[in-house]
KOLLO-810713 format. One line per 4 residues: for each residue x, y, z of C-alpha. Coordinates in Angstrom, 2 decimals. Layout:
<atoms>
X Y Z  ... $
</atoms>
This chain:
<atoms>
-49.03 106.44 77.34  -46.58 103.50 76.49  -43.19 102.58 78.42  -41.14 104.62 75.79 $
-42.82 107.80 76.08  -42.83 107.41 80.07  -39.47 106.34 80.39  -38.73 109.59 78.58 $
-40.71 111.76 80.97  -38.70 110.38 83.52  -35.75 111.32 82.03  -36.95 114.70 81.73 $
-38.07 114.83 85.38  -35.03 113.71 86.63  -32.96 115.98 84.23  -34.94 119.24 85.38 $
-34.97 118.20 88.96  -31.05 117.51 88.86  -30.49 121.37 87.68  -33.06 122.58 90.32 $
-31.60 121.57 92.87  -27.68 121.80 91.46  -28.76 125.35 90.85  -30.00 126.14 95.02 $
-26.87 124.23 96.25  -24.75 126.72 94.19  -26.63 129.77 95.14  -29.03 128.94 97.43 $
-33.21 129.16 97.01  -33.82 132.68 97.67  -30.59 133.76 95.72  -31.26 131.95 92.58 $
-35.00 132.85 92.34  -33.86 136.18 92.72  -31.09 136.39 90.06  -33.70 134.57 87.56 $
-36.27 136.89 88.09  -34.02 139.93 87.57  -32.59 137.94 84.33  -36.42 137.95 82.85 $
-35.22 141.60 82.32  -32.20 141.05 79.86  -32.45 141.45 76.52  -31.04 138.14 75.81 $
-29.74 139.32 72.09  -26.92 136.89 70.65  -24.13 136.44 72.56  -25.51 136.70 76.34 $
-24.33 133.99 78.74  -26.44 133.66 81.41  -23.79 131.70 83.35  -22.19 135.17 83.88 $
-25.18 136.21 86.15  -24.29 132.92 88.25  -23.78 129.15 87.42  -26.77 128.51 89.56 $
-28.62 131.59 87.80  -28.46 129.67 84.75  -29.28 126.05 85.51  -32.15 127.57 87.60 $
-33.26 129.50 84.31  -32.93 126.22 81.93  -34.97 124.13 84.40  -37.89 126.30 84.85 $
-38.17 126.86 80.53  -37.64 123.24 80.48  -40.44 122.49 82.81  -42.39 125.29 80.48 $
-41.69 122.81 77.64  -42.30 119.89 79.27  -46.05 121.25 80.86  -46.70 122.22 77.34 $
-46.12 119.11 75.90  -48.07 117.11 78.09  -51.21 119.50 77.80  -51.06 119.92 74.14 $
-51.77 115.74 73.95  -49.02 115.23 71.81  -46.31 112.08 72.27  -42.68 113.00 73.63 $
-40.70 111.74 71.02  -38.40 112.36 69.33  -39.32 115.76 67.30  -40.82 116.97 71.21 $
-37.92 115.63 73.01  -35.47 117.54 70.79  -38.30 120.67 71.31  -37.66 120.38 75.28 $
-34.19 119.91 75.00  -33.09 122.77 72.59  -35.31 125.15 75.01  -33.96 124.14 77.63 $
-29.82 124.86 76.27  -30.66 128.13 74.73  -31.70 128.70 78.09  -28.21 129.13 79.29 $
-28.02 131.91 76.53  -31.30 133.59 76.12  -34.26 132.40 76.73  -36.95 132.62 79.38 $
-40.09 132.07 81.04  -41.03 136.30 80.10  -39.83 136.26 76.37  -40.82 132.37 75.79 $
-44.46 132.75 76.71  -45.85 135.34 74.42  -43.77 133.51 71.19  -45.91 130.57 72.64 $
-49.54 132.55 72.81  -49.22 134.01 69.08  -48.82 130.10 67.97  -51.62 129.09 69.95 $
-53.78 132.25 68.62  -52.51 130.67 65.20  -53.74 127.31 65.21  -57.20 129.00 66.64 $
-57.28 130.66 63.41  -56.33 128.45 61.11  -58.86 125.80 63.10  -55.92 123.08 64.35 $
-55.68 121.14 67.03  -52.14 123.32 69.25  -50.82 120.09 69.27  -50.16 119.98 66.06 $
-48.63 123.09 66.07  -46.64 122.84 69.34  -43.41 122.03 67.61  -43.25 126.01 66.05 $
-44.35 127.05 69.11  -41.56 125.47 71.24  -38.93 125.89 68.72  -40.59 129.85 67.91 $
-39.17 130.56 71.07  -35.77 131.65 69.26  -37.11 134.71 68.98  -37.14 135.79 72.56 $
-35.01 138.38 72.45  -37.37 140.04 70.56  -40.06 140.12 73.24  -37.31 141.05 75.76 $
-35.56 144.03 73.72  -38.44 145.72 73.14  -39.58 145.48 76.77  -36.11 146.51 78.24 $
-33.77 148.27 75.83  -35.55 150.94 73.87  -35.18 153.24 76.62  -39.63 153.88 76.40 $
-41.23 154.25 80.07  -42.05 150.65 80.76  -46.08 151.33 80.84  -45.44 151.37 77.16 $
-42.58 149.26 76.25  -43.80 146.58 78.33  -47.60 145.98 76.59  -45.04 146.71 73.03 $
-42.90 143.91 74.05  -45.43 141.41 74.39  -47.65 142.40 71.25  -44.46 142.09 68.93 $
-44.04 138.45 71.08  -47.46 137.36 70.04  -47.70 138.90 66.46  -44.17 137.11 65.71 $
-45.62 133.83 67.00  -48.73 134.17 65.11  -47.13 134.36 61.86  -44.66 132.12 62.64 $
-46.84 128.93 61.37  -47.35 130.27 57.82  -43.25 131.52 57.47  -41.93 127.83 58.87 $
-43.90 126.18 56.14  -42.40 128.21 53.49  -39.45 128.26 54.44  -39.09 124.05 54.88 $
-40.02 123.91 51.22  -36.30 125.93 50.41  -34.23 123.62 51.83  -36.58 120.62 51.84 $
-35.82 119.01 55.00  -32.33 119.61 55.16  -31.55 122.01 57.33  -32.78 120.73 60.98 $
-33.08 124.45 62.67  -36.07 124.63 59.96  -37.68 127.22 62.90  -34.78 128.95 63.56 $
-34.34 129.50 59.56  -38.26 131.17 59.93  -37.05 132.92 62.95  -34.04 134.68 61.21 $
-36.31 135.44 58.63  -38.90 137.60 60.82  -36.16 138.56 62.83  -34.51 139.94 59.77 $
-37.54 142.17 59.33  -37.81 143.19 62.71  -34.15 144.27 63.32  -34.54 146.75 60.42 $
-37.70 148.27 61.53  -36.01 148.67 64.86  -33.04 149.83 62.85  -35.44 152.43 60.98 $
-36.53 153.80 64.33  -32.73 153.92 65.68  -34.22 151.80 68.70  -31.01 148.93 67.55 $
-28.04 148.80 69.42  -24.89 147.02 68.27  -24.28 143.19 69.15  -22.25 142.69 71.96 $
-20.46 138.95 73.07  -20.77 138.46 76.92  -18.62 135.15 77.06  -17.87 133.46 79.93 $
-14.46 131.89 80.34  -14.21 130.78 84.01  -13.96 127.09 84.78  -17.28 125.31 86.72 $
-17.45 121.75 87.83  -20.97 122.09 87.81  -20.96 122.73 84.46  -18.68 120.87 82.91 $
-19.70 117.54 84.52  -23.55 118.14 82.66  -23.19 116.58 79.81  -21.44 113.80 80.58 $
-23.84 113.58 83.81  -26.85 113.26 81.42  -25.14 111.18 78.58  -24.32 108.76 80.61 $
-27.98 108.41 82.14  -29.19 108.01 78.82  -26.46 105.38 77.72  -27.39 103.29 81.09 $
-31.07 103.54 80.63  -30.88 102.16 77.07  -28.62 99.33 77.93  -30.70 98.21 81.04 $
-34.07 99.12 78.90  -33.03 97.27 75.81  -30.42 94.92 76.64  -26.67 95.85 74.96 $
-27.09 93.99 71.99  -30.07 95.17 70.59  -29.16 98.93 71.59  -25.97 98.23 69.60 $
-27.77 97.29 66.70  -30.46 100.11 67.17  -27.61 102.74 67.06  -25.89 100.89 64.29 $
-29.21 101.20 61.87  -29.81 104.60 63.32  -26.29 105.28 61.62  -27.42 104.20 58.18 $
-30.41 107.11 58.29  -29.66 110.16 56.47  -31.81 112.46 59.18  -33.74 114.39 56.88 $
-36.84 115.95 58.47  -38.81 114.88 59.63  -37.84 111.34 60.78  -38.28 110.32 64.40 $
-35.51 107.92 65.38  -37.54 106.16 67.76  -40.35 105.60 65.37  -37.37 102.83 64.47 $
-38.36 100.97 67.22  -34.95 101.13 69.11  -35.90 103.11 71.91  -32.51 101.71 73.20 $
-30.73 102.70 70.03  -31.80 105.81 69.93  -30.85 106.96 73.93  -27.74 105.59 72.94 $
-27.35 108.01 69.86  -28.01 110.70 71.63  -25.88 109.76 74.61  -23.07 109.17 72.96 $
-23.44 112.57 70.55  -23.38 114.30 73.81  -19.84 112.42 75.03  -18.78 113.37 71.41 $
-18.81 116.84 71.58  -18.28 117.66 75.07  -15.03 115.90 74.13  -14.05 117.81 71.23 $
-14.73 121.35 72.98  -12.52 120.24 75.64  -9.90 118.84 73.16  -9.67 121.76 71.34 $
-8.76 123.60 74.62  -12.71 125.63 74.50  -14.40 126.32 77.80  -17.69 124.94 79.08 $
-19.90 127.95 79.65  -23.73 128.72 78.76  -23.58 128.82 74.89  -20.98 125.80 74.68 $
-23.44 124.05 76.65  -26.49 125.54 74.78  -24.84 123.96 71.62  -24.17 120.20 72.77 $
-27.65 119.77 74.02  -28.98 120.92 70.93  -26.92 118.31 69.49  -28.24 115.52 71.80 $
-31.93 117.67 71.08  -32.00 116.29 67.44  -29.97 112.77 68.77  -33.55 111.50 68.21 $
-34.79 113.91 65.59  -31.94 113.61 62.53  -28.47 113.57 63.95  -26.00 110.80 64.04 $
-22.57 110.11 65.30  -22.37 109.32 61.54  -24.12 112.54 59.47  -22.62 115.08 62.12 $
-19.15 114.29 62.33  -18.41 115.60 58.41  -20.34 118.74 58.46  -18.51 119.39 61.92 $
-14.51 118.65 60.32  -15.91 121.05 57.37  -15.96 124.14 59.99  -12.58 123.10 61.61 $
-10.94 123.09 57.89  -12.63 126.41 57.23  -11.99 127.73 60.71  -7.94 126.72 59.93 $
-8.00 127.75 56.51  -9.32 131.69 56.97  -6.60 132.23 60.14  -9.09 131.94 62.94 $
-9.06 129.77 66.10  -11.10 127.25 66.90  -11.94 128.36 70.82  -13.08 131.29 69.47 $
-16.43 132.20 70.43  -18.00 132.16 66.35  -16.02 129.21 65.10  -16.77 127.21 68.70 $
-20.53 127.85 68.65  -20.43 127.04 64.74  -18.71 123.81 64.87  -21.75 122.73 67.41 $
-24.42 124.07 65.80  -23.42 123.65 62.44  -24.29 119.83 63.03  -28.05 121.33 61.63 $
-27.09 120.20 58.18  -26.18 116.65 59.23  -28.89 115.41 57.00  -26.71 116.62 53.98 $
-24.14 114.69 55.05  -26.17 112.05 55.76  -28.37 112.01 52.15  -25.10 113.26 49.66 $
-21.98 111.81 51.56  -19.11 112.90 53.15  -17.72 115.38 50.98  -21.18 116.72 50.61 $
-21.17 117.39 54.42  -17.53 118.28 54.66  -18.68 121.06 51.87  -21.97 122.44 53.87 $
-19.64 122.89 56.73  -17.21 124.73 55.53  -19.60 127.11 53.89  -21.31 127.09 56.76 $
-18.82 129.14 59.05  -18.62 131.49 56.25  -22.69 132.50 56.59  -22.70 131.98 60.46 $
-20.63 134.89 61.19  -22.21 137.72 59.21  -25.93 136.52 59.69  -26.38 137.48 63.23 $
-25.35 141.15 62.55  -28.50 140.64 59.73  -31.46 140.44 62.40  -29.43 142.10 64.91 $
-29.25 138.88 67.52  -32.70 138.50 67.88  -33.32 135.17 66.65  -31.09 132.83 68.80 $
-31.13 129.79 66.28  -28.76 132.62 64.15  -26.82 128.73 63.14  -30.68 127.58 61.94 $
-30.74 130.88 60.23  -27.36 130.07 58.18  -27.97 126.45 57.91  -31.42 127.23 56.08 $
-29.56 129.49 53.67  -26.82 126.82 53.08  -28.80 124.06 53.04  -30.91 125.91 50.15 $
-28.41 126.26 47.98  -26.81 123.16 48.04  -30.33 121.38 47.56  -30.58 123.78 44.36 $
-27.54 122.97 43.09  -27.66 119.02 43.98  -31.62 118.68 42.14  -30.79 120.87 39.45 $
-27.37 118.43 38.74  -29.56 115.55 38.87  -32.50 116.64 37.38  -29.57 117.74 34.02 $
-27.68 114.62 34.40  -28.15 112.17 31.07  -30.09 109.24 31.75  -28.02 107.13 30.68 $
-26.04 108.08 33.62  -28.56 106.44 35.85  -27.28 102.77 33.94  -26.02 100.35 35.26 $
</atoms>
């Protein structure tokens, strides 16, 4: 194992530990365990924030899936980099919102079962399996809300976990080829798909309530001092790891990378660099929800980290920022406010088409964004909030079209065009 990759284990280690034991100080050990054990029973359907059970609840929740990730990670022989890293750390925000240890694990088994088939190493299909865990909900739902005598909906729950993960493998390839690489959430694009499928059976069976939005708006310290918290680990390591100046010019040559998957920044060589990317992403956009007057609570949080997530996996301060003013104009433009729980969450997790941005330019990115909002907000009522990467979902479909357009345009254009 070299310095970089156990460096970043450290990280990790410290990051988990750091919400463990935030989490009993809040709530206190027998509390907390007890809240997270009764939260294995939510559905965990798009918009659930877990920090309504209890602040401590929820960082309790988001360490133990991030230690799942973690375990996996190590076991499966596979490097933490930069594609696990942002794996980990997507898990572990989504936590706040929807997933856990029950609905993750069975998502994780179908992959496994997978790769048996298809006679791969799980390693090499670890990435699907961590990111396949957007479709918790799934697992959870059928458990929990269809109203069956749990002797049944139980064993149901966890074969319609494993069947989605087992097909998950085959869907995620297909659907990278549509966009090509530029739509990060390329799981969460697979996930909507199946979940898409799913919700209508469901819907076929009336067994599918409507959405509902449990948004928190109370103020936590704990919570709100995260991010910055974390960032500003990362942004010390890197300087006392790689010295300032060479971190400076990691992050400045990380800037210059369009972030199309799949590119792992610290295959760059700026370990330094790259911490700082992702450091300073997360100081970003903490900043701007609290600027625009938003609140800190288990989705908002679920959204920066899968910001810093892809830090090291295909988003810049650079490729993010245009994609991101896109949803503000369209969020201004169409009446609605920008602390609103869609255009908030959109604004974050729009940042998935970054590498558009990053490949086309500015008003390429500016463009993808404001589309963007447009497809976020009627594609969760499409699979019914059951894949939680519903911004993946819409980023795959936007990200699609604009690659269509963009290769068809310069496949047409005259050659003499191409002249200099």
């Amino acid at each position: 194992m070299q310095r970089s990759e156990k460096l970043l284990y450290l990280l990790m280690v410290l990051l988990i530990t750091l919400l463990f034991i935030t989490a009993m100080a809040l709530e206190g050990p027998l509390e907390v365990v007890g809240q997270v054990v009764s939260l294995q029973r939510e559905s965990a359907r798009l918009i659930n924030d877990f920090t309504l059970y209890g602040v401590g609840t929820a960082l309790f929740n988001a360490a133990t899936v991030g230690t799942l990730g973690l375990v996996l990670v190590y076991f499966a022989t596979v490097s933490l980099s930069g594609p696990t890293l942002s794996a980990i750390l997507t898990m572990m925000g989504f936590a706040f919102f929807g997933n856990t240890l029950l609905n993750c694990t069975p998502l994780i088994l179908g992959v496994w079962l997978a790769s048996k088939l298809a006679r791969k190493t799980f390693g090499s299909y670890s990435l699907i399996a961590l990111f396949g865990t957007a479709l918790g909900p799934l697992v959870t739902y059928v458990m929990f809300s269809l109203g069956l005598p749990y002797a049944l909906s139980i064993p149901l729950g966890l074969v319609s976990g494993v069947a989605a993960g087992f097909i998950l493998p085959a869907v995620a390839g297909s659907m990278l080829q549509l966009h090509q690489g530029y739509n990060l959430y390329n799981v969460g694009f697979s996930c909507g798909f199946i979940g898409l499928f799913a919700a209508n059976l469901l819907l076929a069976s009336n067994k599918m309530q409507a959405i509902t939005i449990a948004w928190n708006t109370a103020y936590s310290l704990s919570l709100t001092l995260l991010v910055p918290v974390f960032s500003l680990a990362l942004i010390i390591t890197a300087i006392v790891v790689d010295k300032p100046k060479r971190s400076m010019q990691g992050l400045l040559a990380i800037q210059k990378l369009s972030g199309r998957l799949p590119y792992d920044f610290f295959d760059t060589g700026y370990f330094g660099g790259t911490l700082l990317n992702i450091g300073l992403l997360g100081l970003l956009y903490w900043t701007y929800v609290l600027v625009v007057g938003g609140v800190i609570n288990g989705p908002v949080i679920g959204g920066i980290f899968t910001i810093m997530a892809f830090g090291g996996f295909g988003k810049t301060l650079k490729n993010t920022t245009p994609v991101v003013v896109g949803v503000i104009l369209s969020t201004l433009l169409f009446g609605k406010s920008l602390t609103a729980p869609g255009p908030l969450l959109a604004a974050l997790f729009a940042t998935t088409l970054a590498p558009i941005a990053g490949q086309f330019g500015i008003i390429a990115g500016l463009l993808a964004g404001f589309i963007h909002l447009i497809m976020v907000e009627v594609t969760a009522s499409w699979h019914a909030g059951l894949d939680l990467y519903n911004n993946g979902f819409a980023g795959g479909l936007t990200a699609s079209l604009f690659i269509a357009i963009l290769q068809w345009y310069k496949t047409n254009r005259p050659k003499e065009d191409f002249t200099t």
